[in-house]
C-alpha positions, 0 to 999 in steps of 0.5 A: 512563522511557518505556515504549511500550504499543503499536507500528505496523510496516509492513513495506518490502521493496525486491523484486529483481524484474522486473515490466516483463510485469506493469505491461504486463499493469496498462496493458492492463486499465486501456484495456480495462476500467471502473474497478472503483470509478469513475474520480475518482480514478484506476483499479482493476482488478477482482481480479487473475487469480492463475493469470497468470504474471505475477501469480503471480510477483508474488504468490509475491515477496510470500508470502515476504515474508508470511511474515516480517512475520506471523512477526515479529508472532507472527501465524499464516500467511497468504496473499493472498486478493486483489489488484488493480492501481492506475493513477494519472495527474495529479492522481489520489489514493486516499482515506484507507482501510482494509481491512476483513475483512484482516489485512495488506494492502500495496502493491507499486509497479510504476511510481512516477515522480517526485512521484506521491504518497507513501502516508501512514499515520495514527496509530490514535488520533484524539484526538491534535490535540484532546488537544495534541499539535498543539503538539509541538516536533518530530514523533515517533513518540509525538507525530505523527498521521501518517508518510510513507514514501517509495516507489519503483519496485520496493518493497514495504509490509506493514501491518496492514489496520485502519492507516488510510492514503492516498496524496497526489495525483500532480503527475507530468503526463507519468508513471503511478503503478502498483501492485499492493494486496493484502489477506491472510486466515489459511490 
């Protein structure tokens, strides 16, 4: 009998939302400001400015969701104590990472064109190629080092902020990828 000792969630959330004044905003910043940590592999904003209507929209879409996910979790409250906007072209990736000194981070997506990369998160343990789970006969969620979730336009994902994670190259040419991450603390 299988007993399951530790679980991983991430929250998706499909948003009803519209974000056409906020990918505007994202696309303007990336043409007038530095990438917040250098352009090789793609650009990101300094901190977003939450007192923007837009972002706070944003911001207020994703609290309730928060909320739920930290619920389920049996988590205290949180809020997001700092996003900031992602802009991806051709190519452009973001490195496998976590997010120390949070407790959720996520992603939210504003634009995400066909074949500009999937996020991918990985399983916690390292050991698992070297301990023989590299030869499964089908990956599970007991056996696989890392999952994929798809992702399109208008979704959000909530995940532990110690989940190591990254998203694979865009192969779109013509199209931008374009997010919003955040990170949350206890309120």
């Amino acid at each position: 009998m299988l007993h399951d000792l530790f679980k991983i969630s991430v929250w998706v959330k499909d948003l009803k939302y519209d974000s056409s004044d906020l990918l505007s905003h994202c696309l303007k910043l990336e043409q007038k400001e530095n990438s917040d940590e250098g352009s090789l592999w793609g650009w990101k904003s300094r901190t977003l400015d939450s007192s923007l209507s837009c972002v706070a929209a944003l911001h207020n879409k994703i609290q309730t969701e928060i909320d739920s996910y930290s619920k389920q979790l049996s988590l205290p409250n949180m809020k997001i104590s700092t996003s900031w906007a992602n802009v991806n072209n051709f190519k452009d990736f973001n490195m496998l990472h976590e997010h120390p000194g949070s407790v959720l981070s996520g992603v939210y997506y504003l634009s995400l064109p066909e074949h500009s990369g999937d996020i991918h998160f990985i399983h916690p343990s390292d050991k698992l190629s070297w301990a023989g789970f590299n030869k499964r006969l089908s990956h599970n969620h007991y056996n696989s080092e890392q999952w994929h979730i798809n992702a399109h336009t208008g979704v959000l994902f909530i995940f532990p902020a110690w989940c190591k994670h990254y998203v694979s190259p865009s192969a779109n040419r013509n199209e931008k990828r374009v997010s919003v991450s955040f990170n949350t603390i206890y309120s």
